[in-house]
C-alpha positions as CSV (number, residue, x, y, z in Angstrom):
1,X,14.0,-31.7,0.0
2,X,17.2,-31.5,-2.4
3,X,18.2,-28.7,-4.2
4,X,17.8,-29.3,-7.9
5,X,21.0,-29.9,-9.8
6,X,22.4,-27.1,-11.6
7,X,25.1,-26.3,-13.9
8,X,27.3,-25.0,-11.0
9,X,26.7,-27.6,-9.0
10,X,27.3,-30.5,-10.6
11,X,30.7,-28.8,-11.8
12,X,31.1,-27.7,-7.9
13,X,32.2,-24.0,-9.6
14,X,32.3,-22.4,-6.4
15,X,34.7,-24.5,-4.7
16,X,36.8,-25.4,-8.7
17,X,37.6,-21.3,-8.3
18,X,38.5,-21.0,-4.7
19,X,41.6,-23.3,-5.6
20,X,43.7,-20.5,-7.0
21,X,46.0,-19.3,-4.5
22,X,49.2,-17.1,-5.3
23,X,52.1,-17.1,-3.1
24,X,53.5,-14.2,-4.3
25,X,52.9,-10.9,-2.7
26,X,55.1,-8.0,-2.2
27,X,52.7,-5.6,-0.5
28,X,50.4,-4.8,-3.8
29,X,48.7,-8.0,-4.0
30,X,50.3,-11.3,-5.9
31,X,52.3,-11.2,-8.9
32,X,49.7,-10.7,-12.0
33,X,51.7,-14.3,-13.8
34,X,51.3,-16.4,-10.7
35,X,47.3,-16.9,-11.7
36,X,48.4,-18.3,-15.5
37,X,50.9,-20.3,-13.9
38,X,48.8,-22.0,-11.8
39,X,45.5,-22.2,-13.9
40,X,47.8,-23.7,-16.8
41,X,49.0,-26.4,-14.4
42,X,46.3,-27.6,-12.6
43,X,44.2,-27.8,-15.8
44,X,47.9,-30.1,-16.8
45,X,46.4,-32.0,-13.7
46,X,42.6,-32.5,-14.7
47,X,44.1,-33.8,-18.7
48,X,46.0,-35.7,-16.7
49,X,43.4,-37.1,-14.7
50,X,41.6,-37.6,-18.0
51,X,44.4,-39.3,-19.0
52,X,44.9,-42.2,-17.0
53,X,41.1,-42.8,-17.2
54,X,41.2,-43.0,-21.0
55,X,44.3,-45.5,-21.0
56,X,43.4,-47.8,-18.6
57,X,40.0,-48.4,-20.7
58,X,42.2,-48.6,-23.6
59,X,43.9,-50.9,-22.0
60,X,41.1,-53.1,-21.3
61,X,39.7,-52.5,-24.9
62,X,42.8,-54.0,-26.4
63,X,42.5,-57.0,-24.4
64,X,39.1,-56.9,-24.9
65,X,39.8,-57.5,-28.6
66,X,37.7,-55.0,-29.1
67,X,39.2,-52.9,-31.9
68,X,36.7,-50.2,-33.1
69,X,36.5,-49.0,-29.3
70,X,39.9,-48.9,-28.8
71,X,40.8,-46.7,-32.1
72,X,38.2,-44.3,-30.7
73,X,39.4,-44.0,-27.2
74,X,43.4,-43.6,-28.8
75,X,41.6,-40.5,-31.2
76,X,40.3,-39.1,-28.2
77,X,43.7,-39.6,-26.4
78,X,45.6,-37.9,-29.5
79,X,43.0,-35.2,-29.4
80,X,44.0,-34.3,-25.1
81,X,47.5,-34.6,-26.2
82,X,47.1,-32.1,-29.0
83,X,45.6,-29.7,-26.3
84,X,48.1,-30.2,-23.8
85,X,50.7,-29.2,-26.5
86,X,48.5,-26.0,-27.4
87,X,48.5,-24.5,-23.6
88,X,52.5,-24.3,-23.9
89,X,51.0,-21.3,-26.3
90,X,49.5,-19.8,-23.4
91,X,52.3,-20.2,-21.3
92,X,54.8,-18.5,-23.7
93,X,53.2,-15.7,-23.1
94,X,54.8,-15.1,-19.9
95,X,58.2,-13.5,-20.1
96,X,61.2,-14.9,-18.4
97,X,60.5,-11.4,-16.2
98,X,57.2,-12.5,-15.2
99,X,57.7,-15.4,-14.5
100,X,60.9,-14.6,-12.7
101,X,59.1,-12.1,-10.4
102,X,56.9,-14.8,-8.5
103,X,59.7,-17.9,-9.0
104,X,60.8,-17.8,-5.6
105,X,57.8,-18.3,-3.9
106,X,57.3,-21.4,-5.3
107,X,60.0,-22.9,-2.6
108,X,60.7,-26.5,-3.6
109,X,57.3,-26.7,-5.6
110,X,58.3,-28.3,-9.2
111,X,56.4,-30.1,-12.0
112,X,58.7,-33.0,-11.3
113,X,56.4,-33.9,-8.1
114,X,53.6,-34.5,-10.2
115,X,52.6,-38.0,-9.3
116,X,49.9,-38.2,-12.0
117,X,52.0,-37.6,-14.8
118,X,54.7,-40.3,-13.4
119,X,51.7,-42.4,-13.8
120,X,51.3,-42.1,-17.2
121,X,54.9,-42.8,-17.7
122,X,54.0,-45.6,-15.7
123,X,51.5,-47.2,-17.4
124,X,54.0,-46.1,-20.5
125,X,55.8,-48.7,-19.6
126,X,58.5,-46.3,-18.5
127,X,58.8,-47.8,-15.3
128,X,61.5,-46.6,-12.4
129,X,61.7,-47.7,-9.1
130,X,63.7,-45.1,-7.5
131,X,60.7,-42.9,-8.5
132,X,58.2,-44.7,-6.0
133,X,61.0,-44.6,-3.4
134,X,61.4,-41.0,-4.1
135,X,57.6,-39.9,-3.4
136,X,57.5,-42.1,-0.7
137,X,60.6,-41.0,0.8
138,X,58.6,-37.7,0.4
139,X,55.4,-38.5,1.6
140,X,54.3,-36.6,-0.9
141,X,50.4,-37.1,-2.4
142,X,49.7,-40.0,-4.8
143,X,52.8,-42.1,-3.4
144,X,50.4,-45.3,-3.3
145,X,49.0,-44.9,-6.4
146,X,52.2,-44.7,-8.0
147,X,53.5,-48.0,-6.6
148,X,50.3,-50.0,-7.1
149,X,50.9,-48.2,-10.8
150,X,54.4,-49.7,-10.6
151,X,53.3,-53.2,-10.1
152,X,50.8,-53.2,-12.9
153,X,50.7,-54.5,-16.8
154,X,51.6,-51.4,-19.1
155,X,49.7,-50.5,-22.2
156,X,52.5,-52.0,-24.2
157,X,51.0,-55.2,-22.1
158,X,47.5,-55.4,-23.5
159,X,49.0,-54.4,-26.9
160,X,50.8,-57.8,-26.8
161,X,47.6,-59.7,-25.5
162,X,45.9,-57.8,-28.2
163,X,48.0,-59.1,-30.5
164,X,47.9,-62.4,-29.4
165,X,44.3,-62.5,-29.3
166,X,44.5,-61.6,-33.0
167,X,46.5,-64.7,-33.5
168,X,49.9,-63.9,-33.3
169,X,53.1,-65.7,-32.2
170,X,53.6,-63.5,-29.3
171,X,56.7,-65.0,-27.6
172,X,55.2,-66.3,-24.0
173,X,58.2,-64.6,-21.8
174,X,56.9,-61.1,-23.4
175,X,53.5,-62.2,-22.4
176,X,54.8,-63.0,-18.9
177,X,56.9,-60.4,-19.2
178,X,58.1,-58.8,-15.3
179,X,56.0,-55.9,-15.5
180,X,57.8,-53.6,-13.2
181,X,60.7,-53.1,-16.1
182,X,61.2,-50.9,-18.3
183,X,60.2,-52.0,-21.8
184,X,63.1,-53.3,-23.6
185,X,62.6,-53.6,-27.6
186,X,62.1,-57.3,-28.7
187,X,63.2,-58.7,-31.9
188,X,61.1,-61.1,-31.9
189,X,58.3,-59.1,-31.7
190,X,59.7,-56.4,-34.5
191,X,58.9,-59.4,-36.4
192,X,55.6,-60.0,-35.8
193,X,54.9,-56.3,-36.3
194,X,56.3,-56.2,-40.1
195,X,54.1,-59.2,-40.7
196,X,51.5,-57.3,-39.6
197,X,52.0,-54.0,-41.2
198,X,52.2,-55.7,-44.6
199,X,49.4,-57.9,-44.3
200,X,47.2,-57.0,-41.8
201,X,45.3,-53.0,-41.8
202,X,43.2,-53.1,-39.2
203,X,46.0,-54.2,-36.3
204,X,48.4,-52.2,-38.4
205,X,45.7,-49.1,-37.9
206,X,45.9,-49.6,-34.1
207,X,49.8,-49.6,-34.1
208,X,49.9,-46.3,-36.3
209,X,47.2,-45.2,-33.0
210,X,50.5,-46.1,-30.7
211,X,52.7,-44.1,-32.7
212,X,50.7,-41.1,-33.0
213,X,49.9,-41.3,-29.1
214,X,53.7,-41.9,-28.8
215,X,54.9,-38.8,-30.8
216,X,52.1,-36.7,-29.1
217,X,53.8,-37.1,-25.9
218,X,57.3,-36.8,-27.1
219,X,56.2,-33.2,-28.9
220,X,54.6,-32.3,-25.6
221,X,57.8,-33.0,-23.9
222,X,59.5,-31.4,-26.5
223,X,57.6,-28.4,-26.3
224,X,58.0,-28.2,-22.3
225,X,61.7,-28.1,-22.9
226,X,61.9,-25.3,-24.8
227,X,59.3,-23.4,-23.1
228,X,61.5,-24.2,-19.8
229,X,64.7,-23.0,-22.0
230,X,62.3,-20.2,-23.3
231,X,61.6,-18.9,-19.8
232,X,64.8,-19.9,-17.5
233,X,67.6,-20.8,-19.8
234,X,69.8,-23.3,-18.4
235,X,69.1,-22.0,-14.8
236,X,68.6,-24.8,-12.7
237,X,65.4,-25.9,-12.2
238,X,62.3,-25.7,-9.6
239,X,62.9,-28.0,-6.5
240,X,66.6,-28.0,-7.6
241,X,66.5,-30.1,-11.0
242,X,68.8,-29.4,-13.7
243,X,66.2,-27.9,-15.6
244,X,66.6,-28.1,-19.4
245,X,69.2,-30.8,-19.0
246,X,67.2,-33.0,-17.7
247,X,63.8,-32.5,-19.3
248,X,65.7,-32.8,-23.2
249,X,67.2,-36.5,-22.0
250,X,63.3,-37.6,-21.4
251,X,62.2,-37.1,-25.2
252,X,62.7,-40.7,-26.1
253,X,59.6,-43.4,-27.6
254,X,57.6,-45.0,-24.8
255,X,57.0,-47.9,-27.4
256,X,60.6,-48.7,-29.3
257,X,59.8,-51.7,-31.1
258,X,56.9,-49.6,-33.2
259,X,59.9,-46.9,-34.1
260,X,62.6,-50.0,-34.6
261,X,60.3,-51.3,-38.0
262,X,60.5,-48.1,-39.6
263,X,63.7,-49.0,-41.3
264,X,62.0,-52.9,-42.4
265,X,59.1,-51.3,-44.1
C-alpha cells in the first residue's frame, strides 16, 4: 500500500534541502555567504525553469489567437521578472568581503554556464551560434536543449503569426523568417505596429505586455551588473569573463521594432 501524499512529499523537501553544498571550508566549517550564494542561484534556476514553461505557452497562446490567455500568462511573466529583480536585494547584502572569502572555491563555476537562462535568450530571439558550440564544446548540462532551442521559432515569431491572425499585412519573408538569427528590426513591420497602436487596443495591449516583459529583463540585467560591480568591481569575472564589461554590453531590447515606434507615436 502507498504512502499517502503529503506536503513534503509531493515537494520531495527532503531531497530539495540536501542540494546545498558549500565548497568553502577552511577548517571551521564553510564560509557563512556560500549558503545565500547558492540558495539565491538555484532558486534563479527554478524562475527560470518557470520561465521557459510560461513562454512557450505564451507562445502557443499568441498563435492560438487566443488573446485574454496570453495577457494573463505575460502578467504572470512580468510578476517572476519583478521577483527575480527583488532577490538582487538579498544578494546585496553580502559584502564584497564575504563574498570574497569563498570566491575561489568556485573554480571555473560562473553564471555564464547557465544553459537555462541562454534559453530564454533563445527563445528571445537573441540567438548565437557560437553559444551552442560553446556548451557543447563543454559538454556541459543542457547542451541539447539549447540547440534544439536554437533551431526553434522565437516568441517574436508567434507575435508575428499573432499578428497576422489578427489580419495584418505581415510581410511573408518575416513570417518565413530563418529562425536561427538574431532578430533584426523590420520597417515594414514598424509600420504595421503604429497602425495598430492608433487603431487597435486590444493588440496594442499585448504589445505594451512585450514591452513590459522586455524592460523587466533589461532592469534585471541591469540590476546584475551593478550588483556584480557592487561586489567585485571591474575584477574579472567567474570562469574568467570580463565581468562588468561584459554583462553592461547585454542590456539591449530583445524586441527592437516595439522600442523603434516610440519616436512615430
Amino acid at each position: 500500500m502507498s504512502k499517502a501524499l503529503t506536503y513534503s512529499s509531493y515537494l520531495r523537501v527532503p531531497e530539495l534541502l540536501s542540494l546545498q553544498t558549500p565548497k568553502s571550508d577552511d577548517g571551521d566549517g564553510p564560509e557563512h555567504d556560500e549558503m545565500l550564494f547558492i540558495i539565491i542561484h538555484q532558486v534563479y534556476e527554478l524562475w527560470f525553469k518557470e520561465l521557459l514553461h510560461e513562454l512557450d505557452f505564451l507562445g502557443q497562446r499568441l498563435r492560438d489567437n487566443d488573446t485574454p490567455r496570453a495577457s494573463h500568462t505575460m502578467r504572470r511573466i512580468l510578476a517572476i521578472l519583478k521577483t527575480s529583480v527583488a532577490q538582487v536585494d538579498i544578494l546585496e547584502t553580502m559584502t564584497p568581503l564575504e563574498f570574497s572569502a569563498f570566491r575561489g572555491f568556485l573554480e571555473s563555476a560562473s553564471g555564464f554556464q547557465s544553459a537555462q537562462f541562454r534559453e530564454i535568450e533563445f527563445v528571445l530571439g537573441h540567438k548565437r551560434f557560437n553559444m551552442i558550440k560553446h556548451f557543447a564544446d563543454s559538454d556541459a548540462p543542457g547542451a541539447a536543449q539549447l540547440e534544439a532551442r536554437f533551431h526553434q521559432p522565437t516568441l517574436w515569431d508567434a507575435f508575428l503569426a499573432y499578428l497576422a491572425r489578427n489580419g495584418y499585412p505581415v510581410p511573408l519573408e518575416q513570417l518565413r523568417r530563418d529562425v536561427t538569427q538574431p532578430l533584426q528590426p523590420s520597417p515594414e513591420v514598424q509600420a504595421i505596429l503604429v497602425h495598430v497602436y492608433r487603431n487597435d487596443p486590444l493588440v496594442s495591449n499585448v504589445c505594451e505586455r512585450l514591452v513590459d516583459m522586455d524592460e523587466g529583463l533589461q532592469e534585471w540585467r541591469y540590476r546584475h551588473v551593478k550588483m556584480v560591480e557592487r561586489t567585485i568591481g571591474f575584477k574579472t569575472g567567474s570562469g574568467g569573463s570580463t565581468g562588468v564589461s561584459y554583462l553592461m554590453a547585454t542590456i539591449k531590447p530583445f524586441f527592437p521594432d516595439l522600442w523603434a515606434i516610440r519616436a512615430q507615436l
